[in-house]
N, C-alpha and C positions, 0 to 999 in steps of 0.2 A: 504494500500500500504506500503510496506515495505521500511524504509529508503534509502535501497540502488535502489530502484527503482523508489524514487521520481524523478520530472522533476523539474531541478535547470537551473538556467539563471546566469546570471555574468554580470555586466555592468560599465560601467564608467558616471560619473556624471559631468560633466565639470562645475564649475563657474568661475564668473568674478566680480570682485568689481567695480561699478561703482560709479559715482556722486549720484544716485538716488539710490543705496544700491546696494544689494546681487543679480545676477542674474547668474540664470541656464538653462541651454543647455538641451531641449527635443528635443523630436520626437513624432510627430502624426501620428500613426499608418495607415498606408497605405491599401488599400481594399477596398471592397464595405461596410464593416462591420462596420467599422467608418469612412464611408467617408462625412455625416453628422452629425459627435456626435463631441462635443469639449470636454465637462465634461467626465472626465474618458477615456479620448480615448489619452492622451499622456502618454511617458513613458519616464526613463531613457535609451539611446541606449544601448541594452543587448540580451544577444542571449541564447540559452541552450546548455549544455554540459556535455559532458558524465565524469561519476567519476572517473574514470581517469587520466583526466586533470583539474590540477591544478585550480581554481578559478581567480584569477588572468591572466594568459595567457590566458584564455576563454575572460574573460571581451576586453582585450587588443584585440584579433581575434576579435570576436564580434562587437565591436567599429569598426573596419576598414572594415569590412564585414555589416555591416548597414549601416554606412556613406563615405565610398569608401574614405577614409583617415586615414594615419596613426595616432593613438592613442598619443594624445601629451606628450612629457617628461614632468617631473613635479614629484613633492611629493604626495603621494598617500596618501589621507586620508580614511580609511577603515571608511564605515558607515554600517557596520554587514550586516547581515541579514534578509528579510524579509518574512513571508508568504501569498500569495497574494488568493483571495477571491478562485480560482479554486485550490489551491494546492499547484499550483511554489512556490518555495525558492527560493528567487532572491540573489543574495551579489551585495553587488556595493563599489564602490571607486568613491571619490569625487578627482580631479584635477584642479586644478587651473592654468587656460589657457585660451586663447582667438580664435575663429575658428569665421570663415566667413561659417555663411549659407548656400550663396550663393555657395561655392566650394564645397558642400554637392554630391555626387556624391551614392545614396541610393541604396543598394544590393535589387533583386527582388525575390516574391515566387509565385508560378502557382500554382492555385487553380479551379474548376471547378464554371463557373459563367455565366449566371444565376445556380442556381442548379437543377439540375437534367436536365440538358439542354444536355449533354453530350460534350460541347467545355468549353474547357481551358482557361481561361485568365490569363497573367501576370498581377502583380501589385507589386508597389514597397512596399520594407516592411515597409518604413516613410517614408511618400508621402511630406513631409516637417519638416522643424529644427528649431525651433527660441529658442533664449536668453529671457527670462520671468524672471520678477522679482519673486521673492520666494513667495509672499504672492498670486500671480496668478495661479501660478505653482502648491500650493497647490489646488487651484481650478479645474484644467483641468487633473494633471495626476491621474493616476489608484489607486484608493483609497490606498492602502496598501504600494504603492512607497511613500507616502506624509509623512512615516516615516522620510526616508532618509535626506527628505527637514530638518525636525525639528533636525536632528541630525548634517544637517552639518551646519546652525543655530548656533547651542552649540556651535559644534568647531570653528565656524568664528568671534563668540562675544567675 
C-alpha cells in the first residue's frame, strides 16, 4: 500500500494527575466484536482521516464525534506516531484535562449483525469511557497504542 493511501487515525489522549498517580481517558470499543474482550479492546478516542486534513483538526473532530463533547483546551502534548498490528498510523496528542464519563454522549456506526443475517444494527463506536491509571491502561488498550502511555510517562516525570 502506498503511503498516501495508508489509513491514519488522529486522537487525543486526555490525562489527569491524581492522589494515586497518572491517569488516562479511554474508550472501549463499542460492537458485538468487543463486547466481551477487555484486553486489547480499549483505545485512545481517534477516528481516521483523509490527507488532506490536517492531523491535528482530525484528532480534535474525532474527539467530539466519539464522545459527543467538545475537545478540551489545554496544551497539547504530541506523542508521535504509531503503527498498529492491521496497518493504521494513528498520531495522538496527550491533554491535560478532566471530563466526566458520565457526560460521554458516544457517536454510533451501522454494521450488518448477526452476519450474513441481512438487518443492520447500530452500535455505539465506545460503548463506554473511564479514567484508568497508566499501568492498567497498559493492560487493556490495543497493543500498539500502549506506546503512547510510555511516552507520555517521559513527558509527565
Amino acid at each position: 500500500m502506498s503511503a498516501s493511501r495508508e489509513k491514519r487515525s488522529a486522537g487525543l489522549l486526555l490525562f489527569r494527575r491524581t492522589d494515586h498517580g497518572l491517569e488516562v481517558l479511554l474508550g472501549h470499543m463499542g460492537g458485538p466484536f468487543f463486547a466481551k474482550r477487555d484486553a486489547g479492546a480499549w483505545t485512545v478516542p481517534k477516528g481516521e482521516y483523509e490527507p488532506d486534513e490536517p492531523a491535528w483538526d482530525a484528532a480534535r473532530r474525532e474527539f467530539r464525534e466519539e464522545l459527543g463533547l467538545p475537545p478540551p483546551d489545554g496544551a497539547a502534548v504530541p506523542l508521535g506516531e504509531i503503527r498498529q498490528t492491521g496497518g493504521k498510523i494513528v498520531t495522538a496528542w496527550a491533554i491535560e484535562a478532566d471530563l466526566d464519563p458520565a457526560a460521554v454522549v458516544p457517536g454510533t456506526f451501522r454494521m450488518e449483525w448477526p452476519p450474513r443475517s441481512g438487518r443492520t444494527q447500530e452500535f455505539p463506536e465506545l460503548d463506554r469511557v473511564e479514567w484508568l491509571a497508566v499501568e492498567r491502561a497498559r493492560e487493556v488498550v490495543v497493543k500498539a497504542q500502549a506506546a503512547f502511555l510510555d511516552r507520555l510517562a517521559e513527558h509527565s516525570a
